[in-house]
Structures are given as C-alpha cells and as structure tokens.
N, C-alpha and C positions, 0 to 999 in steps of 0.2 A: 205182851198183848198177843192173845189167841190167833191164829189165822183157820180161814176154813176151806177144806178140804173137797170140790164136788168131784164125782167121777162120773160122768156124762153116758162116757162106755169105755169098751178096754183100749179104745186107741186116742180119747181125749183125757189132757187131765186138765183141769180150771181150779189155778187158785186166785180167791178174791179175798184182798187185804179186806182188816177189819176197819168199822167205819170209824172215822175219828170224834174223839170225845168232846162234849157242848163244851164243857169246861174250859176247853182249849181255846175254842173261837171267842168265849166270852173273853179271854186275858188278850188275845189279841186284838181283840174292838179296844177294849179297854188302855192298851197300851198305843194304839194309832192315836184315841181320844186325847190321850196327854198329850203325845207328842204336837197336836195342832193346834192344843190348851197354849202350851211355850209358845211355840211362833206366835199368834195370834196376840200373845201379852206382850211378848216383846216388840215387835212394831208399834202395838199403840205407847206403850213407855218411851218408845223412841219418840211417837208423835207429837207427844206430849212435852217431852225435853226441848224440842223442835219449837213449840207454840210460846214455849217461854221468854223466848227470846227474840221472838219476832212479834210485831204488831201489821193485820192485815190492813192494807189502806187499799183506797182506789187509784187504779193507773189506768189510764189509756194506753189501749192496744193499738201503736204506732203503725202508721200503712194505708190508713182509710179516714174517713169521716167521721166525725160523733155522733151517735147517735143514743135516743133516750134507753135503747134498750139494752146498749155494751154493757156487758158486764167485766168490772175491770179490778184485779187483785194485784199487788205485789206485797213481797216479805221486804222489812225493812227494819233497820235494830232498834232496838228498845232501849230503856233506858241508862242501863249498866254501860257508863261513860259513852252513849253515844246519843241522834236526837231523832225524836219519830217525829218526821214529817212525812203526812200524806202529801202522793204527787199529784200535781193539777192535769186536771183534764186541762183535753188538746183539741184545738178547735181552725177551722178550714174557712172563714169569713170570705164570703164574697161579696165585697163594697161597691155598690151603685155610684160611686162617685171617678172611680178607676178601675183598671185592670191589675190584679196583683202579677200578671203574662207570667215570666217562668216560675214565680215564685208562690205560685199556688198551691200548689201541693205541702207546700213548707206549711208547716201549724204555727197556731198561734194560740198563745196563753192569756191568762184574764187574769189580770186585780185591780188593786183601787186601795190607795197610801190612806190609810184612815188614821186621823191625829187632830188636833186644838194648835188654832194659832198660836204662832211664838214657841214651836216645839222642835224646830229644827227639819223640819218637812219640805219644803224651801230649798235648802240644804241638801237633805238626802236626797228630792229629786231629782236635781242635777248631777248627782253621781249616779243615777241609773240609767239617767240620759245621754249620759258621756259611751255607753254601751252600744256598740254599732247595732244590737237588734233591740233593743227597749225604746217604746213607745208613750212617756206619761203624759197628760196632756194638761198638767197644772190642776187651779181651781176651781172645775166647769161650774159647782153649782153657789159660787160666789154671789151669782146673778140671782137673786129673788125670783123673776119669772120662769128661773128654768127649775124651781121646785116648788112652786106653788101647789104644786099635789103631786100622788104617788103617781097618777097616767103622766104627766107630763118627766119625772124624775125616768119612768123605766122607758121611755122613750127615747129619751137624749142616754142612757144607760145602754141601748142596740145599737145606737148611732155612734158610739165609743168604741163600742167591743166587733163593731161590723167593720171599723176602719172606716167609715163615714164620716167621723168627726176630727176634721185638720186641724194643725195647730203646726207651729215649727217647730215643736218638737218629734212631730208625725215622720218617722221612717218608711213611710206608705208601702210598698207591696211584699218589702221581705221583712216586716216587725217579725220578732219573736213573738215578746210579749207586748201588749197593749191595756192603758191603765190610769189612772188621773189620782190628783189628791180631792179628800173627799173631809172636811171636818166637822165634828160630832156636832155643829150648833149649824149647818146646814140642811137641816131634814131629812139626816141620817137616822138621830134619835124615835125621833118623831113619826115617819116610818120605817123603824126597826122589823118589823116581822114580815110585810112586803119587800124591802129590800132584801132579808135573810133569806125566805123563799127564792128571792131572783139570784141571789148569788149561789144558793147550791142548787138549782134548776142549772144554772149555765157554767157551775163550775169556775167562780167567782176567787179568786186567792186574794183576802183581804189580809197586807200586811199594818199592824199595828205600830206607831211610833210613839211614844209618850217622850214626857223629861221627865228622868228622878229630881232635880230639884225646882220642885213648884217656886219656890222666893226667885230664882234667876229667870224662869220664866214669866214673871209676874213683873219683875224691872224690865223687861223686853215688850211686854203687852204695853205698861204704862208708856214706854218711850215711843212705842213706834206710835201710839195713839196721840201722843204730843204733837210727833212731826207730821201728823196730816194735816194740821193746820201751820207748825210753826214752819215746816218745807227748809228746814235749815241747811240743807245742799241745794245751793243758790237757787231758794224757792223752786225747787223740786222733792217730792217726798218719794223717799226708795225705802221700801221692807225688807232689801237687799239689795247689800255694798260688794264690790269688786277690788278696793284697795284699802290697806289701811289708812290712808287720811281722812278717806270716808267715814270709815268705822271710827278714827278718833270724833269727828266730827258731829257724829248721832248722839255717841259714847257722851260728849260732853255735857247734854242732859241728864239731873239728876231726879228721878223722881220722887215725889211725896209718898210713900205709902201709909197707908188708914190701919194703922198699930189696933185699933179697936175690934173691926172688923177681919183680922187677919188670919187668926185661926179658923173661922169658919169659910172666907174665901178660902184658905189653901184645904178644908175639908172639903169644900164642894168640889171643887177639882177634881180631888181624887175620888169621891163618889160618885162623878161623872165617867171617871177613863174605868171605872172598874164595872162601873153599869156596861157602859157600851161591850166592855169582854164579856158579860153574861148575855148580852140580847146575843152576840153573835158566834159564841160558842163551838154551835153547832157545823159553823165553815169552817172550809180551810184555810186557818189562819197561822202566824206568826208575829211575838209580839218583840217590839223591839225598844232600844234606850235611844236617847240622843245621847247620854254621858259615855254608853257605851262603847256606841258606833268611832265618837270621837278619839277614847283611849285605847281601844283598838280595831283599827280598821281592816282586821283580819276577818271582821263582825261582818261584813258588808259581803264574805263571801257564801256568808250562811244565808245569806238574800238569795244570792243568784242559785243557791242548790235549793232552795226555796222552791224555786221557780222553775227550776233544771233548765237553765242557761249555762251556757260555756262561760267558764271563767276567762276575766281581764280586772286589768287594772281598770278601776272607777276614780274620775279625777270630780272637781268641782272647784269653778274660780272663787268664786264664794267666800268672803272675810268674817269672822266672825266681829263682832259689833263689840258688847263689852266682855270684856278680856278681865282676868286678875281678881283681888279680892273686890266682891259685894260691899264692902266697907267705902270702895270709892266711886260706889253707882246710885249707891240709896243717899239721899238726902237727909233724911231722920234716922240715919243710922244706930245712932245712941237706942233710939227710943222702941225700934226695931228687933235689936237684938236682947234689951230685956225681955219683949212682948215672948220671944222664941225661946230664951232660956232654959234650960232645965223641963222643954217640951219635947214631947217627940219629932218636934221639927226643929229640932235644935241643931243637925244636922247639915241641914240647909245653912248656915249664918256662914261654914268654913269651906264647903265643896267648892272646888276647882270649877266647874260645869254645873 
C-alpha cells in the first residue's frame, strides 16, 4: 500500500498514511455482527432449556400485605418425576372479634376441604387439625340458612378466612392456615362460578378428597343414614367413632343395596366429583384419595407443601367403621356382586378401602 509523500518546505517533511480500505470496515461490522448473532442465540437456547422444566405459578412476595396489584412468580419443577404446585397466596387477616397481638404479622393461608359425605373428609380433618397452625372449621354450610344464596355463602366465606368464625378447632391469632369442609351438595355446585371468582380473587386453595371405591362409600352413606334414626350407640347417633367397639357396633348393620339402580348411582357420583374438578379448574387446587391417604400416609405430607406448612406428624383418633371384605357389610351381597361382575366396577367388589 502506497504512502504519500508532502514536502511543505525544505525543513518539514509530512508523511500521511494511506486511508484505509471500505472493504476492511465492511469485514469488520460484519464479523462484530456474528459474534453478538452467537451470544444472543445462546442465552435464549439457554432460556428456553430453563422454561422446560419449570412451570411459572403465583407466589407471594413474603414481608408485607396482599394486595390486588402484587405481582407474584416463582420457578417450581414440572413434571419429569416431580409435582407442579402453585403456591398460595398469603394473607394478614384482621379479625373484629380479637386481637391476633404478636402474631400478626404471621400470614395466613386459605382453603376449604371440598368432598361428598362418607369420603373420609371427617377423617382427613382431624389430621390437619392435629397441626399446631391449621385452622379447619368442619361443615359450616351444613346449616341451610347459611347458604340459602350466593350473598349470604360469601359472607359467612369472610367471616372464615377474616378468623371471625370460632369453632374449637379455631387456633385464633397464630393459625397458619384457616379453612372448613365444604361438600359438593351444599351450594358449592350450584354456585360454582361465584364461588370460583371468590376463591381466586382471595386466593382460595381448594383441596380435593374423593374415594376411589364408590360400593364402600355407598355402604357408609346407607349405614350412617340408618343410624340417625336407629341411634344404636345407646340411642346416640355418631358419624364418627373413637374406638373399635364402636366401630364393631355401627359395622353391625348390613345394608340392602338396590342392585337395579346400581350402576347408574355409582355413575352419578362420579359425574358429579368430575364436574365439580371442571367448574373449578381454574384454582389452586389439589386433588386427593381417601384409599390413598390411608395406604400411605406419606400422602398427607403433599397437603402440607400444598399449603407450604412446616412439616409434622398428623395424628387422628378416629376408627374406621367397616374394616375387611364388602362381602360382610352388604346384605345382598350375592346379588351385588353379579350386578358388578365383568363391569367396570368390578373393581370395587375386592378393594381393601
């Protein structure tokens, strides 16, 4: 490459380099262009690898109050052997009826045990009652007038989750979590899209219990419905026993069941527990077994990270009622287990639970 040569006068000389070539500059944009091409793929590939394996859900951001406008993320694993639960919103209740004094600042969680009598709900309650911060408050809306319409349901529904509503099982000012049993033929169903709206407005964790064998729930309805009239624990009727004499004593009733109608009550059932998971989908839910819970109780701790509760032992005095095979609770047994034979509910005739 040329250089040029001025001479100003005979006592300067000036040389100026030649200018350098477009050609040049074009390879070097060109070669910056790639290299910030690379970086720029590879982060998002990383991003992307990153997004597979997590599911973003809502957290609350611990330290303050809730409110409508937080906005709350966390990473949590997906499904490749692990279980995506979103976390529950956290909530600061101040109750008119006490002072929560130091323990206000503590949060507190929301749900509501949703399940069908004779499913073991009863049961699970008291194991989460047995927890020094869990608050469930039984069957509030048992009572007809407390759900005679949607105003009156989300009323007594603030009055729960405000810590307003005592009961003995109320741990008042340091509950964790706060939460009642709620079942599908209570005016849950009936209003499903008002109640849905109020549980993800207030961040509502509706945990689900069903029973896989609809026949042993269905000897449990028939019996206990016997003993509110027949009162066979000396003319007292109990939906729950605390010993087994008891439990032989319920147990010793066999029910008739209507072989006719049998297939279609135990298909309504389950068109009912599978309606109520679609109306309510959209919450943050958990769905659970009684035969599960029972054969392992390792199940009970998937509740409490449910809920993001500190683990403990969950106890419950609790007996169960009939024990052993269905052959020595149903009454028409014979006639029973042809009606189920060679059915998809055939199933049902030999389960343990």
């Amino acid at each position: 490459m040329a250089e040029y040569v001025y001479f100003l006068n005979k006592d300067a000389l000036i040389i100026k380099p030649a200018k350098k070539s477009p050609l040049f500059l074009r390879m070097m944009a060109l070669l910056f262009a790639m290299v910030c091409g690379v970086l720029i793929c590879s982060i998002r590939l990383k991003h992307m690898s990153t997004g597979t394996k997590f599911k973003y859900q809502n957290i609350l951001v611990i330290g303050r109050p809730y409110t409508d406008n937080d906005i709350k993320q966390s990473e949590i694993p997906g499904d490749n052997g692990t279980k995506q639960l979103e976390v529950p919103q956290l909530h600061y209740p101040q109750p008119q009826t006490f002072s929560r004094a130091e323990c206000k600042h503590n949060p507190v969680r929301l749900f509501a045990i949703i399940s069908m009598q004779r499913s073991g709900s009863g049961w699970f309650e008291t194991l989460l009652n047995s927890h020094i911060n869990v608050s469930s408050n039984g069957e509030i809306f048992s009572k007809l007038d407390r759900r005679r319409n949607i105003s009156s349901i989300i009323s007594i529904l603030d009055k729960v989750y405000n810590l307003d509503w005592l009961t003995s099982a109320s741990k008042n000012e340091c509950s964790a979590a706060v939460g009642f049993k709620w079942m599908l033929n209570q005016g849950l169903m009936e209003h499903h899209r008002e109640i849905v709206e109020y549980f993800n407005h207030k961040g509502v964790s509706a945990i689900f219990l069903f029973r896989r064998n609809l026949l042993r729930r269905m000897v449990s309805v028939l019996a206990n419905s016997y003993d509110r009239y027949a009162k066979l624990l000396n003319g007292t009727h109990k939906s729950h026993v605390h010993s087994s004499q008891e439990a032989e004593t319920l147990s010793s009733y066999k029910p008739t069941i209507n072989s006719t109608s049998l297939m279609i009550d135990l298909k309504e059932v389950e068109v009912t527990a599978t309606q109520a998971l679609e109306y309510f989908n959209s919450t943050h839910h958990i769905v659970l077994y009684y035969e599960d819970l029972i054969k392992n109780p390792t199940k009970v701790k998937d509740v409490l990270e449910f809920l993001r509760l500190p683990q403990m032992e969950l106890t419950s005095r609790q007996v169960k009622i009939h024990k052993g095979s269905l052959s020595e609770h149903i009454q028409n047994w014979d006639e029973v287990n042809r009606t189920l034979h060679g059915t998809v509910y055939e199933n049902f005739l030999n389960a343990d639970y």
